[in-house]
C-alpha positions as CSV (number, residue, x, y, z in Angstrom):
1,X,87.8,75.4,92.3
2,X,90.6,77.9,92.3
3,X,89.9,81.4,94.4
4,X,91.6,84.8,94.0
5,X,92.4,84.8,98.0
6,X,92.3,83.1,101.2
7,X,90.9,86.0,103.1
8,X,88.1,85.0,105.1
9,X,85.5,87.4,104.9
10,X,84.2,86.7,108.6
11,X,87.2,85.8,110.8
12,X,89.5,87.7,108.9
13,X,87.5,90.4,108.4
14,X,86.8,90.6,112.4
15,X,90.6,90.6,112.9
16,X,91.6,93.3,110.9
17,X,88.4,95.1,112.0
18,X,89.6,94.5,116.2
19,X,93.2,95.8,114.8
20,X,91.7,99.0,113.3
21,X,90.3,99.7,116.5
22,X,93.2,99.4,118.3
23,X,95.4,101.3,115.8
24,X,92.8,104.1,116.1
25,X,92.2,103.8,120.2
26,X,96.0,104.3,120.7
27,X,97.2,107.0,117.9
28,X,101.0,106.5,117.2
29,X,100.7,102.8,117.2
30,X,101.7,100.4,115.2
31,X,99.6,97.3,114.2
32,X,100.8,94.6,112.3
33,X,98.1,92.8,109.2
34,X,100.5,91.0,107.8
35,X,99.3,87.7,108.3
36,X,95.8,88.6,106.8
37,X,97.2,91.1,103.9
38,X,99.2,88.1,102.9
39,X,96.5,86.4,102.1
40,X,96.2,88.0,99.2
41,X,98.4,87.4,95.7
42,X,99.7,90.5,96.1
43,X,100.4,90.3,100.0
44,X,97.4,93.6,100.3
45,X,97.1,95.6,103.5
46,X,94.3,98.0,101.3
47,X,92.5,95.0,99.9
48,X,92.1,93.4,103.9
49,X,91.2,96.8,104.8
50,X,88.6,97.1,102.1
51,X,87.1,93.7,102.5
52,X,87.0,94.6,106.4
53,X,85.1,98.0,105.6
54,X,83.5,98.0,102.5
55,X,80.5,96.6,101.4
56,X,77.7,97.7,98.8
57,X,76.1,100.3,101.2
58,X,79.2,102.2,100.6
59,X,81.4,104.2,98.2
60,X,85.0,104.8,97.8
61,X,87.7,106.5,95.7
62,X,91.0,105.4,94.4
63,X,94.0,107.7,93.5
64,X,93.9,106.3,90.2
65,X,94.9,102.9,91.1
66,X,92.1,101.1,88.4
67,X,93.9,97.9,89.2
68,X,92.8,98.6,92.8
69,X,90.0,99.8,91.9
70,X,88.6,96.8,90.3
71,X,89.9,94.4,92.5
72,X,88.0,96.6,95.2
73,X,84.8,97.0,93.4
74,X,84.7,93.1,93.1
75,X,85.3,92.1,96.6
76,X,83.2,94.5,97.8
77,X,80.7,95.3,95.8
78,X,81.0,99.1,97.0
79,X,81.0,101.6,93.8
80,X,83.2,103.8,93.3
81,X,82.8,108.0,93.6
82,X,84.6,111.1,92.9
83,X,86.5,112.0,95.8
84,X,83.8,114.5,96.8
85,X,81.6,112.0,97.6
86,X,83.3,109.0,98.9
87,X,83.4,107.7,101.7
88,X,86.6,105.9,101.8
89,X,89.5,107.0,100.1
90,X,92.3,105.7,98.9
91,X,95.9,107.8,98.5
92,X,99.3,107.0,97.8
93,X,100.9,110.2,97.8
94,X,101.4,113.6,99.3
95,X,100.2,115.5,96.1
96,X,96.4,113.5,96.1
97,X,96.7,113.9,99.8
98,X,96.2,117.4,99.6
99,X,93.4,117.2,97.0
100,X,91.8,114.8,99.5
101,X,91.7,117.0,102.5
102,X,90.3,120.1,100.0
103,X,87.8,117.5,98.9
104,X,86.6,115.3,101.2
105,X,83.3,115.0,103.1
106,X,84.0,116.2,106.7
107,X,80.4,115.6,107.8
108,X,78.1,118.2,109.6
109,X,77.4,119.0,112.9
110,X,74.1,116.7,112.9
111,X,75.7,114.0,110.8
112,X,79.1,113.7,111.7
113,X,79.4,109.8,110.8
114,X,78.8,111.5,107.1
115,X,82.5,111.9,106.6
116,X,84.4,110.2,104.8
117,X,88.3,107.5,106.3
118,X,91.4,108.5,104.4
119,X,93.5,105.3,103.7
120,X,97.5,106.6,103.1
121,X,100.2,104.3,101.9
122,X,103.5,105.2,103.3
123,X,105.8,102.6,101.2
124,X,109.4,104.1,100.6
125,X,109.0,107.3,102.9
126,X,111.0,108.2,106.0
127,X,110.4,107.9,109.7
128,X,111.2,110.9,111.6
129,X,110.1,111.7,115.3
130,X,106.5,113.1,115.7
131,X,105.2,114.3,118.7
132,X,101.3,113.4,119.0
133,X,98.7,114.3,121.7
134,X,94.9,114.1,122.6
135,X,92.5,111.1,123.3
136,X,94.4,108.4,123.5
137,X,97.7,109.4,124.3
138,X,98.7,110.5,127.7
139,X,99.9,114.2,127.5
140,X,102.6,113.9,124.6
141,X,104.1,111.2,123.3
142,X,107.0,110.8,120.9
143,X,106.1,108.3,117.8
144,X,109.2,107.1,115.6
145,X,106.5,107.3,112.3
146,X,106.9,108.1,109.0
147,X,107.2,111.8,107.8
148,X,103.6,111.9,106.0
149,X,101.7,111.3,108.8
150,X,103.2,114.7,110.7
151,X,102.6,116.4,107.9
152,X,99.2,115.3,107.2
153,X,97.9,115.7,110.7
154,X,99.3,119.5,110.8
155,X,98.1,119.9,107.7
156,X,94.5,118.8,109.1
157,X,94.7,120.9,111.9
158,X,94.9,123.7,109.6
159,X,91.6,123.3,108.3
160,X,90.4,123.6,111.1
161,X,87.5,121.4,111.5
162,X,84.8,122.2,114.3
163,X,84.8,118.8,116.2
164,X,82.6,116.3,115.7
165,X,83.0,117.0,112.2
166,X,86.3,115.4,110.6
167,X,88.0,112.7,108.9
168,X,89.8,109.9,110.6
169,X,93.1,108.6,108.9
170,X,95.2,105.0,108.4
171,X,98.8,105.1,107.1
172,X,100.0,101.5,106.1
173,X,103.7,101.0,106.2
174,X,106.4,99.5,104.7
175,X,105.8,96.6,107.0
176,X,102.3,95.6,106.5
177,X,101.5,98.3,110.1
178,X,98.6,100.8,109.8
179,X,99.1,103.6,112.2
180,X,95.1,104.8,113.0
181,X,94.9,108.6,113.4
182,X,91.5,110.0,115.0
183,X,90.2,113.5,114.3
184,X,90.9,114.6,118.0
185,X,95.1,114.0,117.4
186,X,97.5,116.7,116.9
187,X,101.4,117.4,116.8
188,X,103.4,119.6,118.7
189,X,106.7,120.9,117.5
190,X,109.7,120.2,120.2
């Protein structure tokens, strides 16, 4: 019997899930899941992630990707949902980024787990130097990381989002990395 991947949907899954954890407990960081992306066809740091998050309890929105978005919905089982309601969301540029943080569910003050995860590919851009602070980082620390994620997280601070409320953020690079940004992080211009 052929099968359309390799991933493991348990040990895998719990790999990429103890990576995520990382990436977002130390903002600025690096993490590599290029040994479970590749076990995909297409060598997919979104597909691990979505097979590590996703299940049927869930929804999610593509950028429309409708390869992705099938290959999601059957691995998955998760449905997909405007970008209004979804809980996880998929973008691949700076242009649905924007429509994502004017969209997305940012929770309430009782229900702040009610938000939704923003999942950003970074292929092709830039690094430049980014200065981050808050949990996680002791005072401020200077990231080499690409230029989408500065922007992203200034132009999340903007909105200015009463805490616990929020949206956390992943930015997979070139590389097969995701860089985990929390709600708490913010730049600072030097």
């Amino acid at each position: 019997m052929k099968t359309k991947h390799e991933f493991d949907e348990v040990f895998d899954g719990q790999k990429v899930y103890r990576k995520l954890l990382e990436a977002l407990s130390n903002p600025g960081r690096k993490v590599s899941l290029k040994d479970e992306a590749s076990k995909f066809d297409n060598t997919s740091v979104r597909l691990a992630m979505a097979m590590t998050l996703l299940d049927n309890e869930v929804t999610f929105y593509t950028d429309g990707n409708e390869a992705l978005r099938n290959e999601v919905e059957l691995l998955t089982n998760a449905k997909h949902a405007a970008l209004s309601s979804a809980d996880f969301i998929f973008v691949k540029n700076e242009y649905e980024l924007e429509e994502a943080f004017n969209s997305a569910k940012t929770g309430t003050l009782e229900d702040p787990q009610k938000s939704a995860t923003l999942i950003i590919s970074c292929e092709g851009l830039n690094n430049e130097k980014t200065y981050l602070k808050g949990p996680g980082i002791k005072d401020v620390q200077e990231f080499d990381l690409p230029s989408i994620v500065k922007k992203a997280v200034k132009r999340y601070t903007s909105l200015n989002i009463e805490y616990p409320m929020g949206m956390d953020m992943f930015f997979i690079t070139d590389n097969y990395e995701v860089i985990g940004i929390p709600r708490l992080i913010r730049t600072e211009d030097r």
